[in-house]
Each structure stands twice: as structure tokens, then as C-alpha cells.
C-alpha positions in Angstrom: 19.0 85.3 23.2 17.8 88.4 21.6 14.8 88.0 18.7 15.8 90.0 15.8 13.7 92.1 13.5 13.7 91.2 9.7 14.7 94.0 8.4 13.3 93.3 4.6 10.1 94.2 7.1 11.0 97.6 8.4 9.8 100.1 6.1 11.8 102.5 4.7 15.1 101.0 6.1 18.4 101.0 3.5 22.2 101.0 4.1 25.1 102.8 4.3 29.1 101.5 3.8 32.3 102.8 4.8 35.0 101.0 3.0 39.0 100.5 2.4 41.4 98.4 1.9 41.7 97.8 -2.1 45.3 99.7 -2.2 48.1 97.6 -1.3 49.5 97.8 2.2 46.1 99.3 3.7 43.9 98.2 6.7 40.8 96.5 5.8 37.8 98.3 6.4 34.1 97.2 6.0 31.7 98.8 8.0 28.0 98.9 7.3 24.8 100.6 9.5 21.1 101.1 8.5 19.2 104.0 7.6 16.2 104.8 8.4 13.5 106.9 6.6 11.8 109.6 8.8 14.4 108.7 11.4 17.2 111.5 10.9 18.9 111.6 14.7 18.9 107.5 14.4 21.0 108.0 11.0 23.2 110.9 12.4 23.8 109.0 15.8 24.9 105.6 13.2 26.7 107.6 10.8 28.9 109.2 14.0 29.5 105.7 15.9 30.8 104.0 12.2 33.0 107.6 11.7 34.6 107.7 15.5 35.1 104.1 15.1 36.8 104.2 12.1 39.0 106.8 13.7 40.1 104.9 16.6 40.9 101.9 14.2 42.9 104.1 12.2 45.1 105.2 15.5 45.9 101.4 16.7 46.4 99.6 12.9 49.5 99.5 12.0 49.0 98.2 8.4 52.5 97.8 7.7 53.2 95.6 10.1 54.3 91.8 8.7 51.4 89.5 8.8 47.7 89.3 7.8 46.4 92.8 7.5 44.4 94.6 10.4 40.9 94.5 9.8 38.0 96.4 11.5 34.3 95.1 10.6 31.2 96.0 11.6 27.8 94.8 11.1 23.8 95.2 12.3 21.0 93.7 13.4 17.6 95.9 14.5 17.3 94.6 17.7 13.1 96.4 17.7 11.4 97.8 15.3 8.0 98.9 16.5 5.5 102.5 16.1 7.3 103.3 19.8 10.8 102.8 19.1 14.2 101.2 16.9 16.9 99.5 18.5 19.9 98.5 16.1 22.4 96.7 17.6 25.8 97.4 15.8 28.6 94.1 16.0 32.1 95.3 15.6 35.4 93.0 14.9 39.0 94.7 15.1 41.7 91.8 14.0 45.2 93.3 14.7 47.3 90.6 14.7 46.6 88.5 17.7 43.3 87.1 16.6 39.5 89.1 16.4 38.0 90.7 19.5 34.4 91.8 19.5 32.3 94.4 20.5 28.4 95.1 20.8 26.8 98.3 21.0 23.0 99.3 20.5 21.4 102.2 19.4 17.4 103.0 20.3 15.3 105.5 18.6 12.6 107.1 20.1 10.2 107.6 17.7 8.0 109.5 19.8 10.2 112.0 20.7 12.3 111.7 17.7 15.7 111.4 19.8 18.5 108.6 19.8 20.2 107.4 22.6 22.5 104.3 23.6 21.4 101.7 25.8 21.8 103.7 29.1 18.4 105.5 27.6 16.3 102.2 27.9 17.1 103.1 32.3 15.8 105.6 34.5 18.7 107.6 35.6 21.8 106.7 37.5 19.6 105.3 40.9 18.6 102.5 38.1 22.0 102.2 36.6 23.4 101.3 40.4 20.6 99.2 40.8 21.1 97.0 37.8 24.9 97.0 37.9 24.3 95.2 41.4 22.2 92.5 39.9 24.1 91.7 37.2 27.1 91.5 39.4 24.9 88.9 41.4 24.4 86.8 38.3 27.6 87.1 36.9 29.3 85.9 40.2 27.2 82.5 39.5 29.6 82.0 36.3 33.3 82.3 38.7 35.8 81.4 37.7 35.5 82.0 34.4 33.7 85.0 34.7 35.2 88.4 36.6 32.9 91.1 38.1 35.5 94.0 39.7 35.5 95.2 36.0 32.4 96.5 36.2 31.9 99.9 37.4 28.9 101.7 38.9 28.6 104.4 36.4 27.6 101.6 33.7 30.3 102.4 30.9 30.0 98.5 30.1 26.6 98.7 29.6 26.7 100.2 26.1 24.4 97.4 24.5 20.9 96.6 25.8 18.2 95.0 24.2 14.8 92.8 25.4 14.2 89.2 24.2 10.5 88.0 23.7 9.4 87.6 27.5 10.3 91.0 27.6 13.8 90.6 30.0 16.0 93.0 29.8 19.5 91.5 27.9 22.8 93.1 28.8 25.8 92.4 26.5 29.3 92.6 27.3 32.3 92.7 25.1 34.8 90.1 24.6 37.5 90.1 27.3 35.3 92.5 29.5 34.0 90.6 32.2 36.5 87.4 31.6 39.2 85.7 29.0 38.8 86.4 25.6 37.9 82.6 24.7 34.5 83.1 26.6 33.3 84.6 23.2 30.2 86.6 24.2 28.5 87.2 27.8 25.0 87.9 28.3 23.0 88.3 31.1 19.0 88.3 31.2 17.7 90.5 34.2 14.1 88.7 34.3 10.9 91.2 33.1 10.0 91.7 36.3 13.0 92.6 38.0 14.0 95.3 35.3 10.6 97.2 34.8 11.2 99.5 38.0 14.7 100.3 36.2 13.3 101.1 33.3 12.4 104.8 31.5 9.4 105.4 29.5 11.2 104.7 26.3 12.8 101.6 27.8 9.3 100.6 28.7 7.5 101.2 25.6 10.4 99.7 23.9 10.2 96.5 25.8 6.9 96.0 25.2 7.0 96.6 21.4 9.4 93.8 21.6 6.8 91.6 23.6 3.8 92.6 21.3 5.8 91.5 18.2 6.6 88.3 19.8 2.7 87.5 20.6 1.9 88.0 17.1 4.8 86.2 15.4 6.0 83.7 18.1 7.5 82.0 15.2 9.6 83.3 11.9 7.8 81.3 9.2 10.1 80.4 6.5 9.9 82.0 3.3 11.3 81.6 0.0 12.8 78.6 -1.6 15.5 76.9 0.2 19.4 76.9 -1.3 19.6 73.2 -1.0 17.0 72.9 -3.3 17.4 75.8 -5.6 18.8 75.7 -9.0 22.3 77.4 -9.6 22.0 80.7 -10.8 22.2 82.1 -14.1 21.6 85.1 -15.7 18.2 85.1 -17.7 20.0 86.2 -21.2 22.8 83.9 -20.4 24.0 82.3 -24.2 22.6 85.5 -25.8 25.9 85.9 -26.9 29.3 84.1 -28.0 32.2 85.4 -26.4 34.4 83.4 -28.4 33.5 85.6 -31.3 32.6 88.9 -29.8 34.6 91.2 -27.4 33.4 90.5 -24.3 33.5 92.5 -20.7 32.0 91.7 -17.3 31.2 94.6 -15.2 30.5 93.3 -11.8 29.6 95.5 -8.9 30.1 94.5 -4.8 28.9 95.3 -1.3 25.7 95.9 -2.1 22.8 96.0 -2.0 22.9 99.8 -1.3 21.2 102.7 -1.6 22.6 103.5 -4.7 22.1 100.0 -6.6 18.3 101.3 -7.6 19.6 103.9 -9.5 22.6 101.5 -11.2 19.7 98.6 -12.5 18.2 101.6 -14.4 21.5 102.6 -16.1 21.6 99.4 -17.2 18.2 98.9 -18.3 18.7 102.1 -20.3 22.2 101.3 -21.5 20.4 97.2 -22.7 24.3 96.2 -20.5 23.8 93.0 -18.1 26.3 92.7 -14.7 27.0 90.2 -12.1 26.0 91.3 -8.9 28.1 90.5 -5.5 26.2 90.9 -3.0 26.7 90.8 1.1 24.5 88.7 2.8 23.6 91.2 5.7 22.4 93.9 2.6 20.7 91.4 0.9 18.6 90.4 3.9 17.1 93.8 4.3 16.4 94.3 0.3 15.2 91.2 -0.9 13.5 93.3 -3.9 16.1 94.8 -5.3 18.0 91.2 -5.7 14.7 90.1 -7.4 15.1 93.0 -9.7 18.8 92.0 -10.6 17.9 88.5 -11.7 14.5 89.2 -13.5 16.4 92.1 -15.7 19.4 89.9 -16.8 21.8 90.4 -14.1 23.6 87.5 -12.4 23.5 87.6 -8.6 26.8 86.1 -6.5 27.8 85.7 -3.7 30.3 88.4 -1.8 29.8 86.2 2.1 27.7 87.5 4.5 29.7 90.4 6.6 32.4 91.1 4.3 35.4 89.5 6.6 38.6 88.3 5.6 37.6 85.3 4.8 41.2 84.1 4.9 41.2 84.8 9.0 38.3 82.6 9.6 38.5 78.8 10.3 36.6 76.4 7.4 33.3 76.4 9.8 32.9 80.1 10.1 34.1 80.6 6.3 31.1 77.9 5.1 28.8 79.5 8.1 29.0 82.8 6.0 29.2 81.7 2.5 25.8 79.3 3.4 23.8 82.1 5.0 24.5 84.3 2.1 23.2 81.7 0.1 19.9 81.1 1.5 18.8 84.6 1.5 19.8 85.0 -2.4 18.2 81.6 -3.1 15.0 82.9 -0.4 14.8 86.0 -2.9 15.7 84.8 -6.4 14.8 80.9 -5.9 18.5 80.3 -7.4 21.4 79.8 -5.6 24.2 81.3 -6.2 27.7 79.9 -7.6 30.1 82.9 -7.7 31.8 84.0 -4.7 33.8 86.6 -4.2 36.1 86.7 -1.5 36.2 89.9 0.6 39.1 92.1 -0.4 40.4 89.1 -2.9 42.3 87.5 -0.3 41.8 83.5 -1.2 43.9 80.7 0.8 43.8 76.5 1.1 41.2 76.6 3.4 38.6 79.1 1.0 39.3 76.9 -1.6 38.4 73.1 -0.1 35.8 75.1 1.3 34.3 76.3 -2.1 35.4 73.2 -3.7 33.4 71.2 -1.3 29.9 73.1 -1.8 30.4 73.7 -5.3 31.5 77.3 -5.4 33.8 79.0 -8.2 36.0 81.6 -6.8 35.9 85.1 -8.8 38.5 87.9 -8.3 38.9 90.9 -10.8 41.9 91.8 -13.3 40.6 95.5 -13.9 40.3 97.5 -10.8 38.4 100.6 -11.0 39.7 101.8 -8.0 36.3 103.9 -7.4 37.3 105.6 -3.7 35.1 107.5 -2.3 35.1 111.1 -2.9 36.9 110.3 -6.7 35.1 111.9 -9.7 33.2 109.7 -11.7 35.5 110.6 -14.9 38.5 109.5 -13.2 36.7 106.3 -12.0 35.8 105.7 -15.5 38.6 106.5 -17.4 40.5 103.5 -15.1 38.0 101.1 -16.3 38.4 102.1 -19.6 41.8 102.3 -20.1 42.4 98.6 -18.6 39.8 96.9 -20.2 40.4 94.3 -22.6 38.7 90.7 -23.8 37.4 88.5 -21.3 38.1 91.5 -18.4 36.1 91.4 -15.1 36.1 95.2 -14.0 35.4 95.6 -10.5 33.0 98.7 -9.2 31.4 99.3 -6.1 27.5 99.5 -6.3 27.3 101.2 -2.8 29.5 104.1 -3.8 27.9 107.0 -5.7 31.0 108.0 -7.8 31.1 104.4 -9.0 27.3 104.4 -10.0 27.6 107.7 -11.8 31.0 106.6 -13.8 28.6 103.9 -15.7 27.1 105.2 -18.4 30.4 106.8 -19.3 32.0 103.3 -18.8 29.5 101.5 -21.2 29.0 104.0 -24.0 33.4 104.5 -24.2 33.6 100.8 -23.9 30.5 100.0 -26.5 32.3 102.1 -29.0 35.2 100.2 -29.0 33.2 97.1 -29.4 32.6 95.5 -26.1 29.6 93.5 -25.2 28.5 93.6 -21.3 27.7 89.6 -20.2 28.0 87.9 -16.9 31.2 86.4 -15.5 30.2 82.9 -16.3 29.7 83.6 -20.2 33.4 85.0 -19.9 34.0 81.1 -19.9 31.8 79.8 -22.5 31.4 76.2 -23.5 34.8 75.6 -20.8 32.6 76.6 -17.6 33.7 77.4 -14.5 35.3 74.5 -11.6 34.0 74.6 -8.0 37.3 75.6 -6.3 38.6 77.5 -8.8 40.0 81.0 -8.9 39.6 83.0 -11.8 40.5 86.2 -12.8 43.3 86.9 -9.9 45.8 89.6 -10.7 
């Protein structure tokens, strides 16, 4: 088991998201990656492994295939975080019909040098890369049948994701289906501290023993926040400021982040005196804690958008309440309310989603006004969709992590203002009625 950084702890760090899938008949795409400040061959080396993957996803979907749509997501972790060096370990997941295969790859930063490398950068040249291929073979034989070891060559192209636990062992991922059947899920090997410190290079070293140092001083994560279970639902802190039975109401809600962008946004609205609900993925969340403070203490209502952005749809009920839970406790750690409001990636909803949300409570929330804010759009065009769909009691979905969609706001809320709008949360949409666990509302 690797010990992951917080990243709400790592100064300086934000996100970045490449997204599709909103237009009819496309792939779904959600792929997210951190940036770092002071760090610009980390971000470059990120931004080009999210870009080539997208491009090899984009040769092998067929998205008009019958069936649930292909799907590519990929998610992070900082594997170190330390005044020597950054690890981020990048989780990938391609569905294409058959079922979801996974993939591991980690990143390292040198922050002496100021250089990024892959894992094989944590070795000491290709005498050490024969050298530990040979003892993972040896443990990896201990796991037959299950477990194959002719697919492993000697120039180490398996060993793309590398990282060191707390006793400072050196932890070698593999893919799914790499080394054996799919089913096996993920295979890990730890090559003890001892064994791989003659392998290592001085950035592998110093990296290892930032990991070790951390450990000493934090052997455990202490809890912090309030817990979800015991968390009050949340609402927005100006909710039953006004009747939406009477007045014209909108609810601009905003997903994915938060980003790098949604700073910016909570001032717009500040300025423009407009509230928004707020659905947020779990992994983003984690790392800006303050921003989702911000949101609730200004107005805003903050919802739940799961915790990696799958197709919820594609996951069994354990997995779909795994992510919707862990979402949950990080808003609730942050806010101390728990959040109500899901929405489901992509608005795909099934049987399963629903007893699912039923069960813990949750109301399901779609959109009926799509801005349709791809990137690269103008923010007039962007805008001029919102505008021109909106009516009483819309939901208009935007995309906080997108720059275009940010800067299409204030045009949004003035043009919409004038024709006499009021900006309020989803739940005062409903009023008096409320909103039912289990529940979809605004589909279509």
C-alpha cells in the first residue's frame, strides 16, 4: 500500500480538466491532473500524458457503437510531496464495451533539478532496471497461477508506475491484465527498503526518504472536519430569501470543479449579489477544501457531482455509494454540511443510481438548459445559449473549470436580470414541495 499525500497540504497545487461527452452520440471523457506552482516541467509532462492519452482513446472508441458509451477517466493521487521531490500517480479507466480496464502511471518531479521523469527515473540506469525486473519476477512467481511473469520484459516498459510506501519499500504497480487475468484487479509488488536502495538514483533516493520523513512525523492521518454522518444537510445560507412561486426564478449551477477558474467565478457572483449550486467532484474538492468553504459561507449551495466523475450507470451499487460517500465526507469535512444534491456524471441515471440515492437520502439533479460551454467557444456564444433557453424554474448547466464558461457569467446574469430573473439554489426551485431522496429532477 502506498501512503498518499493530502493534497489540500501541498502548497500551491490546483487542477486542470479535459472534458467531453455532453453532445449526443460522443465518448465520455473526464480526465483531471494537478498543477503545481513553481513546478513548470511537472505541469507540461501532466498536461502531455492527459493529451496523448486522450488521443489514443480517441483512435480505439467507437462511440457509435450500440451499447453504453466508451468512457476514458482518469484521476490522481500525489504519491510524495516533499522539499526534494513530487510524485503524482495518475489512475486511468478506458470502458469500451467489455467492462473497465485500469492503468497506473506516476510522474516524479525533481525539485532540485527542476526536471520530470516517469518512474524509470526513481532507478539507476538499465544495470538497475535488470536487476529489479529479476526480483520482481522472483516475487511474482510466489503468486502462480494466477499470476504470469514471461510478460515482463528486461527493458522495464511495465514499470511505468513506482512509488515508496512509509518503510520506505520501493512499490511497483502493474496494470490490469498485465501480469495475469483481468479479475486480479490490481498487482503490486513491494521490493523491501533494503533490497531497492542499491537500484536506486539520487532522486529515487532522496525521494524515498521524503516519503519515510513524512511518515515519522505523521505516522497517522488525524481526522479533520466534521463527519457526514453527523453533519446537517446542506443548504444555502440565503435559502427562503426569496419566493419562487411569485418571482421568476433561475438556478445557475456550475460542475467539475473545484478548478482553477472557480476563484475567479465566487467573485462574479459576489459582485453580480447572484447565488449558484455548486457540483463538485470529490477528488477536486479534496485538494481545495477553501474554496468549498468560500461557496457555502457566500450563499452558494455545494452538491455532490461523485468522486471521479464515472459513469455512474457502469458501476455496481457498492462502487456507485463508495463514490457518492467519499464525496460526501470531504464536503461535509470542509463545510460541516453534507451534501443532498447529486449529480450524476454526464446525466446518465439508471435503477441501480436511484435505490442507491434513495437509500442514503440523496435527490438526483440533471439540467433542462444546457449551455453547452466547449472548450475553445466564445463566452458570447456560451451565453447567448443560456440565455435564450432559459425560462421559470430552469436549472442551466456551466462548467466552473472551463474559462469560456466563467467569463460568459456576468453576461448571463445581467441579460437574464433584465428580463426579471432571480439567481437561487436548486432546492428553492422546489419551494414549500421539497425535493424526494431518489428523485430525478430536471431531466431533459
Amino acid at each position: 500500500m502506498i501512503d498518499f499525500v493530502d493534497p489540500a497540504t501541498v502548497p500551491g497545487l490546483t487542477t486542470a480538466t479535459l472534458g467531453e461527452g455532453h453532445t449526443p452520440g460522443s465518448a465520455y471523457v473526464h480526465i483531471v491532473y494537478p498543477q503545481l506552482a513553481g513546478a513548470p516541467a511537472l505541469d507540461q509532462a501532466l498536461r502531455d500524458d492527459a493529451r496523448q492519452r486522450l488521443r489514443v482513446f480517441r483512435e480505439h472508441a467507437d462511440a457509435t457503437a450500440r451499447g453504453p458509451r466508451p468512457e476514458l477517466n482518469v484521476d490522481w493521487q500525489v504519491t510524495a510531496a516533499s522539499s526534494q521531490a513530487v510524485g503524482v500517480r495518475l489512475r486511468a479507466g478506458e470502458f469500451l464495451g467489455a467492462g473497465w480496464t485500469n492503468s497506473t502511471r506516476t510522474l516524479w518531479y525533481d525539485r532540485r533539478t527542476g526536471t520530470a521523469t516517469g518512474s524509470g527515473g526513481l532507478l539507476g540506469g538499465k544495470d538497475a532496471l535488470r536487476r529489479l525486473t529479476a526480483i520482481v519476477k522472483e516475487q511474482l512467481k510466489q503468486r502462480r497461477p494466477q499470476v504470469e511473469t514471461a510478460a515482463l520484459s528486461e527493458d522495464g516498459e511495465q514499470f511505468d508506475s513506482m512509488a515508496f510506501n512509509r518503510a520506505g519499500d520501493l512499490v511497483v504497480e502493474f496494470d490490469d491484465c498485465q501480469v495475469g487475468p483481468c479479475s486480479l484487479g490490481r498487482v503490486a509488488v513491494a521490493v523491501p527498503s533494503a533490497t531497492a536502495e542499491p537500484l536506486l538514483s539520487d532522486l529515487g533516493r532522496r525521494a524515498r526518504e521524503g516519503v519515510v520523513t513524512a511518515a515519522r512525523r505523521a505516522p497517522q492521518a488525524a481526522p479533520h472536519g466534521t463527519p457526514a454522518a453527523t453533519s446537517p444537510p446542506a443548504v444555502s445560507r440565503r435559502a427562503g430569501s426569496v419566493n419562487c412561486a411569485a418571482t421568476p426564478c433561475v438556478a445557475l449551477t456550475f460542475d467539475d470543479g473545484p478548478g482553477p477558474y472557480t476563484g475567479r467565478l465566487l467573485d462574479m457572483l459576489r459582485q453580480a449579489g447572484a447565488r449558484a449550486t455548486f457540483f463538485v467532484v470529490g477528488a477536486n474538492a479534496s485538494a481545495q477544501p477553501g474554496l468549498l468553504r468560500r461557496m457555502s459561507a457566500e450563499g452558494h449551495l455545494v452538491a455532490n457531482h461523485s468522486w471521479s466523475h464515472r459513469d455512474l450507470t457502469k458501476q455496481s451499487t457498492s462502487r456507485i455509494a463508495d463514490s457518492l460517500d467519499r464525496t460526501e465526507e470531504v464536503v461535509a469535512a470542509a463545510i460541516g454540511q453534507r451534501p443532498t444534491l447529486v449529480r450524476p456524471p454526464y446525466g446518465a441515471v439508471d435503477d441501480d443510481l436511484r435505490s442507491v440515492a434513495r437509500k442514503a437520502g440523496l435527490s438526483l439533479v440533471t439540467w433542462n438548459v444546457d449551455a453547452d460551454d466547449r472548450p475553445g467557444d466564445t463566452a458570447r456564444a456560451i451565453a447567448d445559449r443560456a440565455v435564450e433557453q432559459a425560462r421559470a424554474g430552469a436549472i442551466i448547466l456551466l462548467h466552473d473549470v472551463r474559462p469560456e464558461a466563467v467569463d460568459a457569467v456576468p453576461d448571463v446574469i445581467r441579460r437574464l436580470r433584465a428580463q426579471g430573473y432571480t439567481f437561487v439554489t436548486v432546492p428553492e426551485l422546489y419551494g414549500q414541495v421539497g425535493m424526494r431522496p431518489g428523485r430525478l429532477y430536471a431531466s431533459g
